[in-house]
C-alpha positions as CSV (number, residue, x, y, z in Angstrom):
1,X,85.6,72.0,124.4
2,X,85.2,72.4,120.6
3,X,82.2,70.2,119.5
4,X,83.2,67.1,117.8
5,X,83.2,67.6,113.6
6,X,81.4,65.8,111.2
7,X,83.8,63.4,109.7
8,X,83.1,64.4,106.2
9,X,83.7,67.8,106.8
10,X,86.7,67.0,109.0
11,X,89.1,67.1,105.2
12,X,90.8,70.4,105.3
13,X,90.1,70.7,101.3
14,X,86.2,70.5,102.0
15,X,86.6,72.9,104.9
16,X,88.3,75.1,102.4
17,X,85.7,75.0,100.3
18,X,83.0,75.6,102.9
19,X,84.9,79.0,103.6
20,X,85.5,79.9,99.6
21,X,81.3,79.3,99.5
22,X,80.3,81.2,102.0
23,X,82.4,83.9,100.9
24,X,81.9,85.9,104.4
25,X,84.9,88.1,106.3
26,X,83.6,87.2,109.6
27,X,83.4,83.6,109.0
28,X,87.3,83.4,107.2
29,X,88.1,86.3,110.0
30,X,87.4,83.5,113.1
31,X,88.5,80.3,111.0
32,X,91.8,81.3,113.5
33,X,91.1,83.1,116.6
34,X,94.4,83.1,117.6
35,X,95.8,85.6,114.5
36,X,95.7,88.7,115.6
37,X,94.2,91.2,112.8
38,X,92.5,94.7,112.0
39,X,88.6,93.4,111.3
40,X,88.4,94.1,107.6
41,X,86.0,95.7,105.6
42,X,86.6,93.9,103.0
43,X,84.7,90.9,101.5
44,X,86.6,87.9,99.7
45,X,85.7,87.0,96.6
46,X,86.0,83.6,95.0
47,X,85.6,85.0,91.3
48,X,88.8,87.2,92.6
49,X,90.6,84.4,93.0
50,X,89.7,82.4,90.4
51,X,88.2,79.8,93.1
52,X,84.8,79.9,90.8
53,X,86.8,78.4,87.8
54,X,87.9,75.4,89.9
55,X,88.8,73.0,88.7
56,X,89.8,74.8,85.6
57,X,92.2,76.5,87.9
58,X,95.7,75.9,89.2
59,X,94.9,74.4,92.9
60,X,93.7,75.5,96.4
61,X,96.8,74.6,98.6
62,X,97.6,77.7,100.1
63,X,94.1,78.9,99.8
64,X,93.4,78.9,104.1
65,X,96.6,80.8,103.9
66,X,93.9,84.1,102.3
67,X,91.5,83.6,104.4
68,X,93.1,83.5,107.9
69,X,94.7,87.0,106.6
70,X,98.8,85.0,106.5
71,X,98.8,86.5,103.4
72,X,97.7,90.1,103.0
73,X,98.1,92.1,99.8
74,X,100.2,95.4,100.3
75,X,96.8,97.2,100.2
76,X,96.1,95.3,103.6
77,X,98.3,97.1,105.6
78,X,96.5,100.6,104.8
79,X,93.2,102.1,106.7
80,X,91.5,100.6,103.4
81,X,91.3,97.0,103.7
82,X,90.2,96.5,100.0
83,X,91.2,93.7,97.2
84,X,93.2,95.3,94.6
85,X,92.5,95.4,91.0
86,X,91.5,91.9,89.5
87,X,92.8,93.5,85.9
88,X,95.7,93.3,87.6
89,X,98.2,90.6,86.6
90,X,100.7,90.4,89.4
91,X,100.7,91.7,92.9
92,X,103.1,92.3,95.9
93,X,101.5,90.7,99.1
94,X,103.1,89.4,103.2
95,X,103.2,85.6,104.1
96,X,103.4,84.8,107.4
97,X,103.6,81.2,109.1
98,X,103.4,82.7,112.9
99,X,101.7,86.5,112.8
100,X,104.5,87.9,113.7
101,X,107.4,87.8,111.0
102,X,106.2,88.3,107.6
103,X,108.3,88.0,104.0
104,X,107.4,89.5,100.7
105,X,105.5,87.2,98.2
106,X,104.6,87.7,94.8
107,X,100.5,86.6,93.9
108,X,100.7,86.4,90.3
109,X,97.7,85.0,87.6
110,X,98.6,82.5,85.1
111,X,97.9,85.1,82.3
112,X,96.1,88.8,82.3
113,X,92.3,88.4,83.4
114,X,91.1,89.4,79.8
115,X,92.9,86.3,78.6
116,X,91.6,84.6,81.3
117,X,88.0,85.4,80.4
118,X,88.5,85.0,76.7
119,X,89.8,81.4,77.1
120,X,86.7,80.6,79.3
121,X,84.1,81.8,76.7
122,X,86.0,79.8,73.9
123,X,85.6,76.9,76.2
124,X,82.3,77.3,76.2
125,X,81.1,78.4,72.7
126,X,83.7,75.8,71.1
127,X,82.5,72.8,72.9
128,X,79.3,73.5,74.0
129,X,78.0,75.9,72.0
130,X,77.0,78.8,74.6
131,X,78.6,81.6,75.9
132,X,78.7,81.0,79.7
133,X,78.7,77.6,81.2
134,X,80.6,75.1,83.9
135,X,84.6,75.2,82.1
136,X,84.9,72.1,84.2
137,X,82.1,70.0,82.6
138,X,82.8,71.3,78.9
139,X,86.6,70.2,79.5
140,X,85.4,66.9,81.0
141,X,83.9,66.1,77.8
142,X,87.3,66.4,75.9
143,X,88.9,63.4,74.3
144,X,92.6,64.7,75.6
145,X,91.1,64.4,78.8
146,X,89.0,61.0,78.7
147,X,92.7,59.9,77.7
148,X,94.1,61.4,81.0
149,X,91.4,59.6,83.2
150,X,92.5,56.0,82.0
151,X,95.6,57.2,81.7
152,X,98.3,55.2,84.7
153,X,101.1,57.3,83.6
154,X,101.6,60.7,81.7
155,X,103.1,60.1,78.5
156,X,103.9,62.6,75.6
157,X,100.7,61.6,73.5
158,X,98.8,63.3,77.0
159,X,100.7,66.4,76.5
160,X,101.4,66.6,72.6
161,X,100.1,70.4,70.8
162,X,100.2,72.2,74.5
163,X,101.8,75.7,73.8
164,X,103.8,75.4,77.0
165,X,107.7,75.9,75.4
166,X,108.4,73.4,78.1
167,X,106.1,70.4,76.6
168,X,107.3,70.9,73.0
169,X,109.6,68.3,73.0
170,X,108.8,66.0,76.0
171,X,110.9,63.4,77.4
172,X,109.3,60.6,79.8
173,X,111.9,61.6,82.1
174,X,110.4,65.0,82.3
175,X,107.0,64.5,82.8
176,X,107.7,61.2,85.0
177,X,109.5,63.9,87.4
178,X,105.6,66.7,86.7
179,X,103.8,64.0,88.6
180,X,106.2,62.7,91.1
181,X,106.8,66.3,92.5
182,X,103.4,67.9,91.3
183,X,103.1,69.9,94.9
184,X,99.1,70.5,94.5
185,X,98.5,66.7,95.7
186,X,99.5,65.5,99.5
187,X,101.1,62.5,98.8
188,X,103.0,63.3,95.6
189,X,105.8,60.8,95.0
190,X,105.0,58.4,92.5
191,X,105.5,58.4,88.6
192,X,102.7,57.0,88.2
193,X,99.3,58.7,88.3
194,X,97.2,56.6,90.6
195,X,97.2,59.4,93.8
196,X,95.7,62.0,91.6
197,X,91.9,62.1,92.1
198,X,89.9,63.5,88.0
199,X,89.9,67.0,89.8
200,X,93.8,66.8,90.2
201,X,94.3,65.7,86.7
202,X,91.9,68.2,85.7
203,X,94.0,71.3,87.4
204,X,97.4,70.0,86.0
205,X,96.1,69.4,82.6
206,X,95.3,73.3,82.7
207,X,98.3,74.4,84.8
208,X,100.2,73.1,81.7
209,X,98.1,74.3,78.8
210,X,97.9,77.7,80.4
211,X,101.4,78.3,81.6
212,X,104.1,75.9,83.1
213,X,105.7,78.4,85.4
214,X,104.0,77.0,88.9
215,X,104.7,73.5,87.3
216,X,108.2,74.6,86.5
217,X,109.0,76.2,90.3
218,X,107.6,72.6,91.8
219,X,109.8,70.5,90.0
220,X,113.2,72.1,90.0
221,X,112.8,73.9,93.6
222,X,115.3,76.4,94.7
223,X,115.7,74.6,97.7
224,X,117.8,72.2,95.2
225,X,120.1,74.5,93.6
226,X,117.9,75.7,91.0
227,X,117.5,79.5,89.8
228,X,113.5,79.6,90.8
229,X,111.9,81.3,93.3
230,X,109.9,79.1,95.7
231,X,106.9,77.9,95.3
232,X,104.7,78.6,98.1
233,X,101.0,77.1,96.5
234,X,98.2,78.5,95.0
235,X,94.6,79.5,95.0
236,X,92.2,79.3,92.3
237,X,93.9,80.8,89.7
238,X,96.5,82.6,91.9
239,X,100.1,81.7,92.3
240,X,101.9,82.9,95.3
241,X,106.1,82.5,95.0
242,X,108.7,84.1,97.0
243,X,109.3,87.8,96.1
244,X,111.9,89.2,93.6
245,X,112.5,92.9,91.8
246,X,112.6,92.5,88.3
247,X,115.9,93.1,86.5
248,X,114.3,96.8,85.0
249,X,114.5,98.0,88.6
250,X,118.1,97.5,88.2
251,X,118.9,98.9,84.9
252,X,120.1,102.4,86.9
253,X,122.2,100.6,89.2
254,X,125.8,101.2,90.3
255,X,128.4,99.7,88.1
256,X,129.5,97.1,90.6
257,X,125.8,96.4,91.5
258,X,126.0,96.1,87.3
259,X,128.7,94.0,86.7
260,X,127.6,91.7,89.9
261,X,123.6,91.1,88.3
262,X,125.4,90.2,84.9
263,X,127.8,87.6,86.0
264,X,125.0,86.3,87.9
265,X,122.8,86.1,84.6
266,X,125.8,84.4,82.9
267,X,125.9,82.0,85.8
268,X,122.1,81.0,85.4
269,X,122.9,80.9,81.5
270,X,125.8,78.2,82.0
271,X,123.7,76.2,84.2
272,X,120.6,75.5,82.4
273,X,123.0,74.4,79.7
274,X,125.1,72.3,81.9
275,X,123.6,70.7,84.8
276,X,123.5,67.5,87.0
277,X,120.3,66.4,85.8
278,X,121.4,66.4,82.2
279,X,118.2,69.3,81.0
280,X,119.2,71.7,78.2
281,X,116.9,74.7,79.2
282,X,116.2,77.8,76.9
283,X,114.4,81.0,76.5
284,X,112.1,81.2,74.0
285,X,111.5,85.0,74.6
286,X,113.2,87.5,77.9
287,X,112.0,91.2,78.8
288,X,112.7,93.1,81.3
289,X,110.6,90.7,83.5
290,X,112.4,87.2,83.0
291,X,114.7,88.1,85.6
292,X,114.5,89.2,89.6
293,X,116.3,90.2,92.6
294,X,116.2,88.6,96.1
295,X,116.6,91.0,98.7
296,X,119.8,89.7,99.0
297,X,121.6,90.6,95.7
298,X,121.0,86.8,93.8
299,X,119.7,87.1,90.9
300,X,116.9,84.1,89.6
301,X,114.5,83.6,87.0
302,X,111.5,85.4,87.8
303,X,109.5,84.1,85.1
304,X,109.8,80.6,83.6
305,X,106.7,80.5,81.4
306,X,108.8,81.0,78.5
307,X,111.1,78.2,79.4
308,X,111.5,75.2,76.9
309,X,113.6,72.0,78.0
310,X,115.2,69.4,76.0
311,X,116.3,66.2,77.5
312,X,119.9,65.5,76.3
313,X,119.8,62.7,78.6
314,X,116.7,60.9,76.5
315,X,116.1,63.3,73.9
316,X,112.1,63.8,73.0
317,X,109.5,60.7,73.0
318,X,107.4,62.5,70.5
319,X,106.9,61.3,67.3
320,X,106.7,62.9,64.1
321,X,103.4,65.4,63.5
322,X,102.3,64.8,67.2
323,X,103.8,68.2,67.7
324,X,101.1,69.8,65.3
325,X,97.9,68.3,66.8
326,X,95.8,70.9,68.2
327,X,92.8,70.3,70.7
328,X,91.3,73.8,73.0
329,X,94.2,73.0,75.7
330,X,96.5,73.7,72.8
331,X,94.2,77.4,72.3
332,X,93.8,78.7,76.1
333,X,96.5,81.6,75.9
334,X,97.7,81.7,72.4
335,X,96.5,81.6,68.6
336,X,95.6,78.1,67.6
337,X,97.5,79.0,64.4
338,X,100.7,79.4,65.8
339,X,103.6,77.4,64.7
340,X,105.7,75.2,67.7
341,X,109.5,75.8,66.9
342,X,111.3,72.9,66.4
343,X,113.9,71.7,68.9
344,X,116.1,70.4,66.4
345,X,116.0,74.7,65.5
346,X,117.3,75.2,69.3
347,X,121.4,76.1,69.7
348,X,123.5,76.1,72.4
349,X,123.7,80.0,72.1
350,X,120.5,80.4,71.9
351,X,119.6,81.4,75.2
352,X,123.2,83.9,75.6
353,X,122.1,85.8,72.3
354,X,118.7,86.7,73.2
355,X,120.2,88.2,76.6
356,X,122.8,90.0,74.7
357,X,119.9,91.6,72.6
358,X,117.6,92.8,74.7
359,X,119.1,92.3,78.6
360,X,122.5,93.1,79.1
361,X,122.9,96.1,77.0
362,X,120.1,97.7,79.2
363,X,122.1,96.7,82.2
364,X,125.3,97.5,81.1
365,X,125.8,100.5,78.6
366,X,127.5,103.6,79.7
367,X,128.5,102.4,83.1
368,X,131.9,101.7,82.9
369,X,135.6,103.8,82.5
370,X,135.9,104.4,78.2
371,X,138.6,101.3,78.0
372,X,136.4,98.2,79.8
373,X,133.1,100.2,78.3
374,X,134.7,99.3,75.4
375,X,135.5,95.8,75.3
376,X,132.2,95.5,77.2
377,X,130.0,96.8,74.3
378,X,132.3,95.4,71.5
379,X,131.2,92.0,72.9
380,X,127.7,92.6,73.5
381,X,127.2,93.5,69.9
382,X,129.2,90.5,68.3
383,X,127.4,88.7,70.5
384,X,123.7,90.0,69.9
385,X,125.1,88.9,65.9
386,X,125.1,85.4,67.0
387,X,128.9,85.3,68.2
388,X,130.0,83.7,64.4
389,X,131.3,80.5,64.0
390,X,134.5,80.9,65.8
391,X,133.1,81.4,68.9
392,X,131.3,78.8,71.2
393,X,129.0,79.7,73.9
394,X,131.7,78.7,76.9
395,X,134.5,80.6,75.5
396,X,132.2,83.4,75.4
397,X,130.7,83.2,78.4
398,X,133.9,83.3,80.1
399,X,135.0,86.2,78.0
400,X,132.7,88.4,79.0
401,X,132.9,87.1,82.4
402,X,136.7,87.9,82.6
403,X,136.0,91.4,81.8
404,X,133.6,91.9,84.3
405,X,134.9,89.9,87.3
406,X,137.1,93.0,88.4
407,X,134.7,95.1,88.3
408,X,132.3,94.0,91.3
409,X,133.1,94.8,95.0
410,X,132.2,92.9,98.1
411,X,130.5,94.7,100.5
412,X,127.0,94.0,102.5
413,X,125.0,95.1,99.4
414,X,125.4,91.3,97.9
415,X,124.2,89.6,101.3
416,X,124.3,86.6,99.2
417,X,128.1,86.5,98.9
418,X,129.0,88.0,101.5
419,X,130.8,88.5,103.8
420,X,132.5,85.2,101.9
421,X,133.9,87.0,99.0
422,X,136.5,88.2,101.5
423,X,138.1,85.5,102.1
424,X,137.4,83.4,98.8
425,X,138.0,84.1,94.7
426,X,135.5,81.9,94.8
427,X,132.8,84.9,95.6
């Protein structure tokens, strides 16, 4: 019979962190006896996972997940059990919930490791005045986070001069619906703020400074319709999501395979500017990356960090110059100089121009017979000119979308459609 446990150590969180301490194989290795696994050689590291930084981090949730092996980097299933490059800022890993069927995740970072550091030493020299020291106590000592700790609700003032595009012009709405679904707490649920301990506010304070993409998965889950990837939890400052291709990997592609990715990417484009919940979303910069591919053929936003939302429903709570005020949450990943765009700036096309300048000619150039290749790249370039006047972003969304309707086929390569698209237009 297994000896009875000390109650205080009885909390999964402080058994977690009696296993990220000890930082021993053999001890995370027989946390579950019943997973079978190759013994590994090699030897988990907390400053890998950014579980040293805590609670200057992003959470521990799925942290139990690493070291009962239920996730395994791809270097895992080699002869060389090793951790891969901590320079690295994404990597391709295996979830499983059972040992015995495993998916493809992505593990990504918040930011590149070198920003990473450099953030952590202008914590330090910029509040404390040294060049290594705890990032937890220095941030403690912050006025925008003494404001957080009384705080019973998070309101714009708490968020005002974040670089996140999503906080730049905050609704209560929005950040009512941050807390209730923030998925790094067990009994999320509330608008209010009274379930999350100072270590909790402490994480999601940095979440958000650093980069709203895990904040942005939890709160519009894919589970609901939206275009995100799921959000699986996190470890230190390690974000593990469900597993896309970026669009690059596309860019050779068929022409049907083409013409199917970009009416998906209109698709995404109508609905963050029309949707249910009344949220204007736009891209404030897309790359090659922005974009991925589910095993299946649907297309999703692979990266949300540069993802601003207006409330059409409210419109912004914040006042007047609050936008400007800078603090060292507003300086973790960018220069402290920087200038917020205003929201007043953002237009409905917004979002549809940048893709035709840097997205869908990549995807779509050259693929087609001379007559559609034609129309096709006669509207991408009135269209990367900001479409004129004449022209609203509907009308051309469906423009382009009639041109390249016919042009996709329905066969077992788009899983996600099919075999539906045989027996609706629909598809």
């Amino acid at each position: 019979t297994e000896p009875r446990k000390h109650p205080r150590i009885a909390d999964p969180l402080m058994l977690l962190l009696v296993l990220a301490l000890s930082c021993n194989p053999s001890t995370a290795a027989t946390a579950s006896p019943s997973v079978p696994h190759v013994k590994p050689s090699y030897s988990f590291g907390r400053t890998f996972l950014g579980l040293d930084k805590c609670n200057a981090c992003i959470g521990t949730s799925i942290c139990k997940k690493f070291f009962k092996e239920e996730i395994r980097f791809d270097t895992w299933l080699s002869s060389h059990l090793k951790l891969p490059p901590s320079s690295l800022l994404s990597y391709s890993g295996n979830y499983t919930d059972d040992a015995k069927s495993w998916r493809l995740v992505d593990i990504t970072r918040l930011t590149s490791k070198y920003q990473h550091d450099r953030a952590d030493k202008r914590i330090c020299t910029s509040l404390l005045k040294t060049k290594t020291c705890s990032l937890e106590r220095a941030l403690r000592r912050t006025q925008r986070f003494q404001k957080w700790l009384r705080a019973k609700r998070l309101t714009p003032d708490l968020v005002q001069g974040l670089s996140s595009p999503m906080l730049r012009c905050p609704s209560q709405r929005l950040l009512d619906r941050i807390v209730r679904r923030y998925a790094e707490v067990p009994d999320a649920g509330s608008i209010y703020m009274d379930h999350l301990t100072d270590r909790d506010k402490l994480r999601l304070l940095y979440t958000l400074a650093v980069n709203s993409h895990p904040i942005l998965l939890q709160i519009f889950p894919d589970v609901e319709g939206w275009p995100f990837p799921r959000y699986l939890g996190s470890c230190g400052r390690l974000v593990v999501s469900a597993s896309t291709r970026p669009l690059r990997d596309f860019y050779g592609a068929a022409p049907e395979v083409a013409a199917d990715l970009a009416l998906q990417l209109l698709a995404v484009l109508r609905s963050m500017g029309s949707n249910d919940l009344n949220y204007f979303f736009y891209f404030t910069h897309v790359d090659a990356g922005t974009f991925g591919v589910f095993s299946n053929g649907h297309l999703f936003i692979r990266d949300a960090s540069t993802l601003g939302i207006i409330d059409k429903e409210e419109g912004s709570q914040l006042m007047d110059g609050q936008q400007e005020y800078k603090d060292i949450f507003s300086c973790l990943t960018v220069d402290c100089q920087a200038a917020f765009v205003s929201c007043d700036s953002i237009s409905e096309k917004h979002s549809l121009v940048m893709v035709c300048q840097e997205l869908l000619p990549k995807l779509l150039v050259g693929k087609f017979s001379p007559p559609v290749q034609e129309k096709i790249d006669a509207f991408l370039q009135r269209c990367a000119h900001g479409l004129g006047e004449e022209s609203g972003v509907s009308e051309a969304m469906a423009e382009l979308a009639a041109i390249l309707r016919p042009l996709r086929s329905c066969d077992s390569r788009f899983a996600y459609r099919y075999p539906d698209c045989r027996y609706s237009d629909k598809y």
